[in-house]
Structures are given as C-alpha cells and as structure tokens.
Chimera marker file (.cmm) of the C-alpha trace (Angstrom):
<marker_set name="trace">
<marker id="1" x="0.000" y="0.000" z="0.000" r="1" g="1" b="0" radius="0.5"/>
<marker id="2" x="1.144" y="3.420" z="-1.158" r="1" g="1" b="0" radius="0.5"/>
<marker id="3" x="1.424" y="5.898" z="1.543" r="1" g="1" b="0" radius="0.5"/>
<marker id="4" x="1.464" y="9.684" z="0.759" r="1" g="1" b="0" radius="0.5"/>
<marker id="5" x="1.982" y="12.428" z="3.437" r="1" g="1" b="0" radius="0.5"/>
<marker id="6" x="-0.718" y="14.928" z="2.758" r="1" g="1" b="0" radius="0.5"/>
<marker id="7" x="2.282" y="17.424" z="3.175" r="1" g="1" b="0" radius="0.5"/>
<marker id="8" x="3.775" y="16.565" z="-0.134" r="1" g="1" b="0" radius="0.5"/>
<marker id="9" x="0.240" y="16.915" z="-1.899" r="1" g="1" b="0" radius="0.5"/>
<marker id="10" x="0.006" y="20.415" z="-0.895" r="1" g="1" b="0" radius="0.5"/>
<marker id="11" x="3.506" y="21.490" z="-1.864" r="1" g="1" b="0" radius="0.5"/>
<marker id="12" x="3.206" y="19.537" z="-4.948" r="1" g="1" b="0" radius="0.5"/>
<marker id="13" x="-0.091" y="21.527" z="-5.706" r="1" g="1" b="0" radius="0.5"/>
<marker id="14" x="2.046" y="24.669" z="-4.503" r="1" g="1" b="0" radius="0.5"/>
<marker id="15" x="4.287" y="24.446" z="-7.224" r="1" g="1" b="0" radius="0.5"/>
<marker id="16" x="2.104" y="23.673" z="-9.977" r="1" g="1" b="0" radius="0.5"/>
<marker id="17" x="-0.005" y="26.669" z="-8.934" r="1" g="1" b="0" radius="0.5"/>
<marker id="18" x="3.365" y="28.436" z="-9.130" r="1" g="1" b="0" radius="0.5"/>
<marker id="19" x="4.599" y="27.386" z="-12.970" r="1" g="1" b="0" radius="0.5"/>
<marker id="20" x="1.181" y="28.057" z="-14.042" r="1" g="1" b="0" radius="0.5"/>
<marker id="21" x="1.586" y="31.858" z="-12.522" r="1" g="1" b="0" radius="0.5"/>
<marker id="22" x="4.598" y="32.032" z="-14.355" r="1" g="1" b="0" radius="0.5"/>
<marker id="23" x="3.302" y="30.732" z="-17.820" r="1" g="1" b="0" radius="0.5"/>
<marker id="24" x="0.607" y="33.752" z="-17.618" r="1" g="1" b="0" radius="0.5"/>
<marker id="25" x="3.809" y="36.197" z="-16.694" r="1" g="1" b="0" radius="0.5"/>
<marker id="26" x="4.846" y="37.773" z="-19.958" r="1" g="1" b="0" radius="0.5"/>
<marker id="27" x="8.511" y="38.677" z="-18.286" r="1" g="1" b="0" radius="0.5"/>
<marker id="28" x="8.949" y="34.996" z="-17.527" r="1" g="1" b="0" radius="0.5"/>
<marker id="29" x="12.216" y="34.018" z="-19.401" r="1" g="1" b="0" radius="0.5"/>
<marker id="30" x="12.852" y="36.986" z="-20.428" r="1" g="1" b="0" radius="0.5"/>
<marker id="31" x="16.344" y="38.798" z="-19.813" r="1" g="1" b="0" radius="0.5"/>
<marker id="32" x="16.410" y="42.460" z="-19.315" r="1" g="1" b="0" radius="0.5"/>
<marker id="33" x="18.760" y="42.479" z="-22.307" r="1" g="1" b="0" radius="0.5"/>
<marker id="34" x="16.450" y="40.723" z="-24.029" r="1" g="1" b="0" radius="0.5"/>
<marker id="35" x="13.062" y="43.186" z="-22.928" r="1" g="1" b="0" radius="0.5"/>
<marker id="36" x="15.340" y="45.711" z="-23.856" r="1" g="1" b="0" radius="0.5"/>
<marker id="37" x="16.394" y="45.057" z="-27.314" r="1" g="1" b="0" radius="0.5"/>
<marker id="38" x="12.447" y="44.526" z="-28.073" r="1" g="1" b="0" radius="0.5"/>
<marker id="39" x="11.768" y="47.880" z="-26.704" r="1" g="1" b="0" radius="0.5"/>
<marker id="40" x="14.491" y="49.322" z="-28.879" r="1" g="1" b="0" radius="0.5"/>
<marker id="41" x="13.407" y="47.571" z="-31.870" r="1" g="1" b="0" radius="0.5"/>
<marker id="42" x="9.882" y="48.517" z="-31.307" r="1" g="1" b="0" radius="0.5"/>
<marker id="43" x="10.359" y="52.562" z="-30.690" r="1" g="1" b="0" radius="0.5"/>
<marker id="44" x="13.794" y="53.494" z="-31.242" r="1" g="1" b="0" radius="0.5"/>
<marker id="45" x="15.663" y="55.338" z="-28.724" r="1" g="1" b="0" radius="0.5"/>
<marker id="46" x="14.471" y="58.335" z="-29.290" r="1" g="1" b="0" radius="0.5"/>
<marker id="47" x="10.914" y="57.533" z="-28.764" r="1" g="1" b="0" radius="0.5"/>
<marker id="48" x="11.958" y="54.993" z="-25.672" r="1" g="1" b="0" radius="0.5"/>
<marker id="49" x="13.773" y="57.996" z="-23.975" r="1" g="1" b="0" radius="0.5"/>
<marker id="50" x="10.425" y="60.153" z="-24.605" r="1" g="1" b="0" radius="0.5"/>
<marker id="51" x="8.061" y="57.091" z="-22.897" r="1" g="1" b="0" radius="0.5"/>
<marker id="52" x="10.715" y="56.687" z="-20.482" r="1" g="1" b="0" radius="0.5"/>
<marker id="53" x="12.969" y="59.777" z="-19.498" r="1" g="1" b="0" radius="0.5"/>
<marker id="54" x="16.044" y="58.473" z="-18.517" r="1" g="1" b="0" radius="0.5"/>
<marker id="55" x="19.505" y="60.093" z="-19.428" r="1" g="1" b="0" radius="0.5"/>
<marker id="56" x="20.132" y="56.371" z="-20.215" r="1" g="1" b="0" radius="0.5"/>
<marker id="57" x="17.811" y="56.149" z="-23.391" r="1" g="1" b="0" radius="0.5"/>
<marker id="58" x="18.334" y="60.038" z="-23.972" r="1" g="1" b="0" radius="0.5"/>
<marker id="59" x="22.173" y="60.745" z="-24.060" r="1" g="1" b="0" radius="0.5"/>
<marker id="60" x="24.466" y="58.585" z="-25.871" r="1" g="1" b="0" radius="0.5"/>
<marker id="61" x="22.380" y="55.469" z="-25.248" r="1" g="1" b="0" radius="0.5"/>
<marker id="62" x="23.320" y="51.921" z="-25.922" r="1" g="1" b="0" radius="0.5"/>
<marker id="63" x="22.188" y="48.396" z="-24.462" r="1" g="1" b="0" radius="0.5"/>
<marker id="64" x="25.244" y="48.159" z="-22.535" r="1" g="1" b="0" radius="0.5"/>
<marker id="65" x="25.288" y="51.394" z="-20.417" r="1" g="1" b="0" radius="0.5"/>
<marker id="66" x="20.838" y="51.212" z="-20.697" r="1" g="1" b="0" radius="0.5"/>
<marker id="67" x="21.925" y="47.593" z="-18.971" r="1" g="1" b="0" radius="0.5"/>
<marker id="68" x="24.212" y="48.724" z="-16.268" r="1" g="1" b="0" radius="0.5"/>
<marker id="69" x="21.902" y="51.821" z="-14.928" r="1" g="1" b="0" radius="0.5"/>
<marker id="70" x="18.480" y="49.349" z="-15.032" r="1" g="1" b="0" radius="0.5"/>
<marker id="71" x="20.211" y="46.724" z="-13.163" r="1" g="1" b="0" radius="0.5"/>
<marker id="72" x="20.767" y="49.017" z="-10.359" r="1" g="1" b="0" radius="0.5"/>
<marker id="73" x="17.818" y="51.263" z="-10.860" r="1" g="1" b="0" radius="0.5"/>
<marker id="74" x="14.758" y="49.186" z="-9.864" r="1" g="1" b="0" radius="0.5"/>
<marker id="75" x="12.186" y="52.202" z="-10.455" r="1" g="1" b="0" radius="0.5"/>
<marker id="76" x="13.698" y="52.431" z="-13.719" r="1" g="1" b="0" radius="0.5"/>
<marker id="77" x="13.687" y="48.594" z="-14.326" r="1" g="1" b="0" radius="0.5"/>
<marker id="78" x="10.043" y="49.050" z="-13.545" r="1" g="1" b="0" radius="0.5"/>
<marker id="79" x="9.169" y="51.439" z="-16.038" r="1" g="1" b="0" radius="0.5"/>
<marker id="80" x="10.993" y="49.419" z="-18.812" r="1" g="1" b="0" radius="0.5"/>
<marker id="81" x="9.031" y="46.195" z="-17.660" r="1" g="1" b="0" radius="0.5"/>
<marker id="82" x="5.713" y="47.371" z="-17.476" r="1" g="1" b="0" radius="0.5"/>
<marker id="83" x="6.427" y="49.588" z="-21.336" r="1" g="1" b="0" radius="0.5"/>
<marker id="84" x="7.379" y="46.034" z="-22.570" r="1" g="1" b="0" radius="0.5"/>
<marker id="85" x="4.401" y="44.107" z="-20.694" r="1" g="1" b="0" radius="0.5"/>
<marker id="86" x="2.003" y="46.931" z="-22.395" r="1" g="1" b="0" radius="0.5"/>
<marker id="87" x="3.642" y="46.007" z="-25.666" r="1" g="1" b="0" radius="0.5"/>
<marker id="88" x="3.423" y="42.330" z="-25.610" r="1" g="1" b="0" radius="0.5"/>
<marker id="89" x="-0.054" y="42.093" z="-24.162" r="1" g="1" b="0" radius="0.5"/>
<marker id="90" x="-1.088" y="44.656" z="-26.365" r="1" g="1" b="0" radius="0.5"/>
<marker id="91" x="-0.416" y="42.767" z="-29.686" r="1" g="1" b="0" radius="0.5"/>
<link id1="1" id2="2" r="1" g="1" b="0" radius="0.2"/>
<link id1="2" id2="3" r="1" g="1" b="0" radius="0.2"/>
<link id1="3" id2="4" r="1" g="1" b="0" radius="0.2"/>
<link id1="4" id2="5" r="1" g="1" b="0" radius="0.2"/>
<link id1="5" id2="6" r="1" g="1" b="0" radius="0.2"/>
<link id1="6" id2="7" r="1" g="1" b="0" radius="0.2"/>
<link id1="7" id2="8" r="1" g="1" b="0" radius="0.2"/>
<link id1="8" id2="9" r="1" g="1" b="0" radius="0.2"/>
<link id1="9" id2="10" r="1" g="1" b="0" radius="0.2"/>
<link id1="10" id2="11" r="1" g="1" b="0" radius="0.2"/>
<link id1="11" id2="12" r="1" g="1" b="0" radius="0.2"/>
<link id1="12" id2="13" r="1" g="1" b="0" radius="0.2"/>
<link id1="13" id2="14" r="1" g="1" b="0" radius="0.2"/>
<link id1="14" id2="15" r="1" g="1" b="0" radius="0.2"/>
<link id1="15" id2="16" r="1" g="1" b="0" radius="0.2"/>
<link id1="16" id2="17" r="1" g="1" b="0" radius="0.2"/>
<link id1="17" id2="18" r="1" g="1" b="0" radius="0.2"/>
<link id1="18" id2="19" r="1" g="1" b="0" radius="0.2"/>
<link id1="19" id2="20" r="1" g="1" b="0" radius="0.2"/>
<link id1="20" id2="21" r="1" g="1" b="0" radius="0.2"/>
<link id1="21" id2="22" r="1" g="1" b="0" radius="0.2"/>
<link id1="22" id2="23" r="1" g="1" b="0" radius="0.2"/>
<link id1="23" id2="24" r="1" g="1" b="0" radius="0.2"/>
<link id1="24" id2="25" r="1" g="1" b="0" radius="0.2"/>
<link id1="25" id2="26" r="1" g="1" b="0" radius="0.2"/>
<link id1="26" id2="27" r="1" g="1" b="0" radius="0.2"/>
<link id1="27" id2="28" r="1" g="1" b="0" radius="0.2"/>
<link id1="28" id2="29" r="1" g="1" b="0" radius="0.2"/>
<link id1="29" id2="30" r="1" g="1" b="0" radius="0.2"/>
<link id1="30" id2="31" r="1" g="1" b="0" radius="0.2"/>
<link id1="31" id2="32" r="1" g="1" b="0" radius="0.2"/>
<link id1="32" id2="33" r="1" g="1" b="0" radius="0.2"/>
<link id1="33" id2="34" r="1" g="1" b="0" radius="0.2"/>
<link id1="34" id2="35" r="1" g="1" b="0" radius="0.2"/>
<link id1="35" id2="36" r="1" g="1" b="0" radius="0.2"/>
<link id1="36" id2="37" r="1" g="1" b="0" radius="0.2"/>
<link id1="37" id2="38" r="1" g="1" b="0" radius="0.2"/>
<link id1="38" id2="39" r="1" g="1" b="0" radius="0.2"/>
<link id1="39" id2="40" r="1" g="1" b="0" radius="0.2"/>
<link id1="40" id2="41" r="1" g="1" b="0" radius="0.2"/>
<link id1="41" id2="42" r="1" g="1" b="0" radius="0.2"/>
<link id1="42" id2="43" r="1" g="1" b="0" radius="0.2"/>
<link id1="43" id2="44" r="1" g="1" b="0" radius="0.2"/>
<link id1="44" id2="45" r="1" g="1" b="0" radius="0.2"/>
<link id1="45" id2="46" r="1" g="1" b="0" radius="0.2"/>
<link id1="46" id2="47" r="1" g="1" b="0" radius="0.2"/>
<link id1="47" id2="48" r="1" g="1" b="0" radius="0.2"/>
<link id1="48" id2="49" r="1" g="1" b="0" radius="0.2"/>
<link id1="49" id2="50" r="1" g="1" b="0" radius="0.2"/>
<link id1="50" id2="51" r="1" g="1" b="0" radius="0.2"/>
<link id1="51" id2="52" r="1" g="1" b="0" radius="0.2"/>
<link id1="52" id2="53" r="1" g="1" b="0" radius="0.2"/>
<link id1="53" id2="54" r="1" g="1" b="0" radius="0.2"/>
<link id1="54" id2="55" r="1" g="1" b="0" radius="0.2"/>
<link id1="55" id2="56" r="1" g="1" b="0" radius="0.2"/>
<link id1="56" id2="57" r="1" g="1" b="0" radius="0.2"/>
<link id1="57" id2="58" r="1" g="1" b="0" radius="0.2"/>
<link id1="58" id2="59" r="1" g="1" b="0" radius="0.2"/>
<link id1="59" id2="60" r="1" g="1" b="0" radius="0.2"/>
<link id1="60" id2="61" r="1" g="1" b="0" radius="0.2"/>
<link id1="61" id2="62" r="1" g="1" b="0" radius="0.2"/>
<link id1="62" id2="63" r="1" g="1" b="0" radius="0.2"/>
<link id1="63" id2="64" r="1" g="1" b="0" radius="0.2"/>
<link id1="64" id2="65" r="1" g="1" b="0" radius="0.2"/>
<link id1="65" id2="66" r="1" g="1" b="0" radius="0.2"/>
<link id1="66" id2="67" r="1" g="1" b="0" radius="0.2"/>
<link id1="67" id2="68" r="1" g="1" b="0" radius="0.2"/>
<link id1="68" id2="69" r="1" g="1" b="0" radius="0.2"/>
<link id1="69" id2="70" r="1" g="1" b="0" radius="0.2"/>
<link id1="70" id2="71" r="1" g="1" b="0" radius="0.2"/>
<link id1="71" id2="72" r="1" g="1" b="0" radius="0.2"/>
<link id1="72" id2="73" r="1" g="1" b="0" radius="0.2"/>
<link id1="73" id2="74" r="1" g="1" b="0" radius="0.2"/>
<link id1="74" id2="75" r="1" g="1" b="0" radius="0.2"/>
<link id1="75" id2="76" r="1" g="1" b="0" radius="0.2"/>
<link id1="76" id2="77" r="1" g="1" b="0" radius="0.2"/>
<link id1="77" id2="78" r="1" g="1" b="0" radius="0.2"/>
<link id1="78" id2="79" r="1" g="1" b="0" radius="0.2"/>
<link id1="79" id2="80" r="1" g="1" b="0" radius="0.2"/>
<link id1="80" id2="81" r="1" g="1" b="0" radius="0.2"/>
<link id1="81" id2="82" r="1" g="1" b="0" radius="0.2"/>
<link id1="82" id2="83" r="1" g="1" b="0" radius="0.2"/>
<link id1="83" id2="84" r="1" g="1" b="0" radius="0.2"/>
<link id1="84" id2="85" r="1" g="1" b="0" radius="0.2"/>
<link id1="85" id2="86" r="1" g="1" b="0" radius="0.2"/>
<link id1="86" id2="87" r="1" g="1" b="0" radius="0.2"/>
<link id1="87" id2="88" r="1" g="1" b="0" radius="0.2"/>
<link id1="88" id2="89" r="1" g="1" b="0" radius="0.2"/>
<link id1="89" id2="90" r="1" g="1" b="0" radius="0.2"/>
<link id1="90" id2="91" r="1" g="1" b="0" radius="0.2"/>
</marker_set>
C-alpha cells in the first residue's frame, strides 16, 4: 500500500499553482537584455527615452550602459518592464 503524506500533496499543488503563474507572466524568461532590445526595436531610442525619461535612453544610449543603470535602478527597471508588458499584451 502506497502511503502519501498529505504534506507533499500540498507542496506539490504549490508548485504547480506556481509554474502556471509564471506561464501567464509575460517577463517569464525573459532577460532584461532581451526586454530591452524589443523595446528598442519597437520605438527606437528616441521615442523609448520620450516614454521613459532616462539620461540612459536620452544621451548617448546603448544596451550596454541602458543595462548597467536598469540593473541598479529598480524604479527604472520598472518602467521598462511594465512599457514592454504593455507592448506584448497589447499585440
């Protein structure tokens, strides 16, 4: 006879409920490199630095240096997440 701790159930269920969360997330697998490229692509820099006024997208931008200040800047990573959510969900 198989015995199974109810425990195990309920994290098992847990973590199901948990991937399913993150299939729904639009950011899920998705690098910041990778969000930000697609914003890039999408509006150009000059048009991401007008959405989004950072001195970043404004002055001299590139990936790399957009990269470094996000990764540090997490109201800043915010903004650029929730532009490329609006974009994705949008389509």
């Amino acid at each position: 006879m198989l015995h199974i701790h109810p425990e195990h159930i309920f994290t098992e269920h847990k973590n199901i409920k948990k991937m399913e969360t993150q299939q729904n997330n639009p950011l899920h697998g998705k690098t910041l490199e990778a969000i930000l490229v697609t914003l890039v692509d999408h509006y150009g820099w000059e048009q991401l630095g007008y959405r989004i006024d950072i001195n970043c997208f404004n002055n001299d931008p590139s990936i790399k240096s957009s990269l470094k200040f996000l990764r540090k800047t997490e109201w800043a990573r915010k903004k650029v997440e929730d532009l490329y959510v609006e974009i994705i969900v949008g389509k």
